[in-house]
C-alpha positions, 0 to 999 in steps of 0.5 A: 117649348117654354117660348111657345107656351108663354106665346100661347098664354098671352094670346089665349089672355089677350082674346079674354080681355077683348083685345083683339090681335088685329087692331083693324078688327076692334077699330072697326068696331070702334067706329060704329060705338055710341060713344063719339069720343070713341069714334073720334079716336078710332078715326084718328087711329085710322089715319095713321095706320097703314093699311088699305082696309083703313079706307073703306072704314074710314069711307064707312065714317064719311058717309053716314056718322053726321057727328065725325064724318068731317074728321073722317074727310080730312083722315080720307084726304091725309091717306089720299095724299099718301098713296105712293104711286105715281102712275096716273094710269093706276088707280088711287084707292082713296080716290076711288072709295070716296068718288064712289060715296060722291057719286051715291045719290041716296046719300045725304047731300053733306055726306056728298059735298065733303067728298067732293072736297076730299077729293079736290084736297087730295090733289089727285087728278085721277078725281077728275072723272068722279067730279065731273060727275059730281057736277051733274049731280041729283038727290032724288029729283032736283039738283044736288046744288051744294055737291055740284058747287064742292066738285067745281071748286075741287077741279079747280084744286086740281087744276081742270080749270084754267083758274086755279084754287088753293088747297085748304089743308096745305101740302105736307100738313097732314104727314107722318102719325098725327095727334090730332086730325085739323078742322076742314072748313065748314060746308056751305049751307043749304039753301 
């Protein structure tokens, strides 16, 4: 009975300081902060938790935070890389989140092209199909140049194309937790 009252106690004291039990739910709060220290660290927390609602959050990041979404795309691709399971018949979660943010029109063409740069990271040919699409690519009514150029050269990564092209996060470079999350190289500019 003590045991169960010291429980309770600690529960009841760890809901009045604001700490939640579930570390999903304050990082998911964490994420939308004004703070971008706060969102950086949340992002980073993310990466190393594993739990499949970290990537629809970390999906969230990539497609509208103009300040960490980058950190967010190599997060993305460190959990792509992650996803155990061979058979290319199953679907890769990540692929599938971060091909459905390639494929949002609506969204800004950056938000896009670095999708389509995780994907060719990850390595994963299940992205074939979103970067097919990905190089036919619109915003509004003209061609989305930038996210088009992203798509070949991550089908490239992954080897749809006879030319092959090097992974700018190397294999086994993002494994295990992480203290900090490396700098994706910089997207081309608009023209």
């Amino acid at each position: 009975m003590k045991i169960i009252a010291v429980a309770m106690a600690l529960t009841v004291l760890a809901l009045l300081t604001g700490c939640a039990l579930d570390p999903i739910e304050r990082l998911s709060e964490d994420i939308k902060s004004q703070d971008q220290k706060v969102r950086e660290t949340a992002v980073l927390r993310l990466a190393n938790i594993d739990d499949d609602r970290t990537i629809d959050l970390l999906a969230e990041v990539l497609e509208s935070d103009d300040e960490v979404f980058d950190m967010a795309a190599v997060a993305l691709v460190k959990k792509g890389r992650e996803v155990k399971e061979p058979d290319p018949k199953k679907p890769n979660p990540v692929v599938e989140t971060v091909g459905k943010v390639l494929k949002n029109a609506h969204l800004a063409e950056k938000f896009r092209t670095r999708a389509a740069w995780v994907l060719g990271e990850i390595g994963d040919r299940r992205a074939i199909p979103p970067l097919q699409a990905g190089q036919a690519a619109l915003t509004g009514d003209k061609e989305a140049l930038l996210v088009r150029d992203m798509s070949k050269q991550s089908l490239e990564k992954i080897g749809f194309f006879s030319d092959g092209r090097k992974f700018d996060l190397g294999m086994g470079t993002l494994e295990g937790e992480l203290s900090t999350l490396p700098e994706p190289p910089p997207l081309p500019a608009a023209s």
